[in-house]
N, C-alpha and C positions, 0 to 999 in steps of 0.2 A: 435766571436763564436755564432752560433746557435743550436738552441735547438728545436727538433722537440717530444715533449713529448708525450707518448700513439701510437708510430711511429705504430703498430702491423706490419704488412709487408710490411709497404710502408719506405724502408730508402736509400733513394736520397743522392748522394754524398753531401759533402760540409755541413751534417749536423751530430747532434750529436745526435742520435737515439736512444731514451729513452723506455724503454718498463719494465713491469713485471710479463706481465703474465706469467701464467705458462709452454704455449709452446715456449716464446721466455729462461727461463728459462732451461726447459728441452733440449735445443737445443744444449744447451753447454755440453750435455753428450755426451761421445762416442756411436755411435750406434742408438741413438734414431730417425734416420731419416729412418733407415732399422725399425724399429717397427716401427714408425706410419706410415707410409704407409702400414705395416698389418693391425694394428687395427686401423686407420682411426681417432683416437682421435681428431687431430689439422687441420681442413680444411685449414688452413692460412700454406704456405711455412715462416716458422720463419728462418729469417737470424742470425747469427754468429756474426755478426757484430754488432747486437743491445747491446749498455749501460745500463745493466741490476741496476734500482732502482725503491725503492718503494716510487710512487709519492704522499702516504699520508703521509709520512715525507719528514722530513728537506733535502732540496736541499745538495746535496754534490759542489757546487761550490762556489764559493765565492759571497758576494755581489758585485753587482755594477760589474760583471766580463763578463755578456752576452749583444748583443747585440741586438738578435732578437727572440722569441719565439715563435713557430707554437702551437697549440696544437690540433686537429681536434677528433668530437667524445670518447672524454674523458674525459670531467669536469662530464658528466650525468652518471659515473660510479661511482661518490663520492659521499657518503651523501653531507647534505646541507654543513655539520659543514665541512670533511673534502675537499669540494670545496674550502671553504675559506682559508683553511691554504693552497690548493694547490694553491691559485692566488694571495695570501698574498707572500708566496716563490717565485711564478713568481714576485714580484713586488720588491722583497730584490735582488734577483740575478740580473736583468736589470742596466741595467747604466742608466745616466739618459741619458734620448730621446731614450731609445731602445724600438724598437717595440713588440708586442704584439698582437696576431692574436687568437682566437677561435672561434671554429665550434660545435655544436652542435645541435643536432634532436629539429626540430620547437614546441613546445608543441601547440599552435593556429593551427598551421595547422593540425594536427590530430582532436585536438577538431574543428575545423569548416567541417571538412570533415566528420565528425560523425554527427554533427549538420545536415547539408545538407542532412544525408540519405546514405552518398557516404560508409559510413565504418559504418557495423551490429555491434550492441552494444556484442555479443558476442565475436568479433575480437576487440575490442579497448583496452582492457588491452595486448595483443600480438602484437599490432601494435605499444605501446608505449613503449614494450622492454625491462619491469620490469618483464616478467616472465622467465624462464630458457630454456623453447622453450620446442618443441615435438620430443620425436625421437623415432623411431621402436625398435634402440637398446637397448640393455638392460644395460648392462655397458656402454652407455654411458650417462643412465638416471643415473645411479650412483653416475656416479664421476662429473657430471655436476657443481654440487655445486663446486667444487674443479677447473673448469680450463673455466666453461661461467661466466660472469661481467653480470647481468644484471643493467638497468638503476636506479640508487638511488635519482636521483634530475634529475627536467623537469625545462625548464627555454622558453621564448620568449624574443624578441629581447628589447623590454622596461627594462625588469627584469634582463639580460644578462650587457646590458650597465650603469646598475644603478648601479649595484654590482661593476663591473669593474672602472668607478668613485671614489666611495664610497672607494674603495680600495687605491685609489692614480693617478690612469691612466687618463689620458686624451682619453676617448674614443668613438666611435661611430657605428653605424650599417655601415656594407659596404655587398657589393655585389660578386658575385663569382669574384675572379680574380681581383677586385680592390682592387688594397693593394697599400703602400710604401714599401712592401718588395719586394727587386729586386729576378727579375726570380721566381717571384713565382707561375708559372706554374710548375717549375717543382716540388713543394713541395704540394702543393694542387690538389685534384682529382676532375673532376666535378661531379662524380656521389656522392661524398659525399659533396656536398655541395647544392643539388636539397634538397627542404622541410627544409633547415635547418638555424637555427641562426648564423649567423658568424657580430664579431664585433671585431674591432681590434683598439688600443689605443698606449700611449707613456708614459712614465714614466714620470710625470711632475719631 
């Protein structure tokens, strides 16, 4: 079994596509694909198909019952506190020697591009993703709060793999596409893994 958690609209056969935001949510209604394409709410095509749970609780599967978990651009939507219970849960569900894969926004590389001049200190808190974003509409400033994740916890590749250790894992920095998880092109994207922290371990 695999577990691709925070899937948003990426979900690839042969995985178990975990999401909760609220348009993979609202998708399961009748109808609601005729409204947002009026009102434009959800730029993301939400699949049907997505395993609708909320990933700051307790995993619904068993321990020791997964074998491999993706997770990409989703730990830095958790606070500090519940990152850990989300990577504590990844480490209760894995069997042992199951792998372990996450990606997240590089915090060094924003700050050294800001350092260097390349990014105006006005745009650095919107480049880092903790704000709700700008938008023309008006209800969509609205309900913003209600269906954008902005970023809650920033981590680098030091602080990424210490956690992940500390946790149980056997792990270390790796690079796009180098994994022990087979075929894992077809689960990782490369535009999300450009600027970003990706380290991936095993459950000792």
């Amino acid at each position: 079994m695999k577990l691709n958690l925070g899937c948003g609209s990426h979900v690839p056969d042969g995985w178990i596509n975990v999401d909760y935001a609220l348009g993979a949510r609202f998708v399961k209604l009748p109808f609601f694909s005729l409204v947002n394409k009026k009102l434009k709410l959800f730029d993301m095509d939400w699949g049907k198909k997505i395993y609708l749970h909320d990933l700051t609780k307790k995993f619904p599967w068993d321990s020791s019952s997964i074998d491999v978990i993706y997770s990409s651009h989703t730990l830095e939507h958790f606070s500090r506190e519940e990152g850990r219970t989300f990577l504590g849960e990844c480490y209760r569900v894995l069997r042992k020697g199951g792998i372990i894969r996450i990606v997240v926004p590089d915090l060094m590389h924003n700050v050294i591009e800001y350092i260097e001049g390349r990014i105006r200190a006005d745009d650095f808190l919107e480049l880092l993703g903790v704000l709700y974003g700008d938008s023309s509409n008006e209800m969509k400033k609205k309900l913003a709060p209600f269906y954008k994740y902005p970023h809650k916890c920033m981590y680098d590749t030091p602080r990424l793999v210490t956690i992940l250790n500390e946790i149980g894992f056997q792990a270390s920095s790796r690079g796009a596409f180098d994994s022990d998880i087979e075929g894992i092109r077809m689960i990782e994207l490369e535009g999300r893994t450009e600027h970003s922290v990706i380290a991936e371990g095993r459950k000792a």
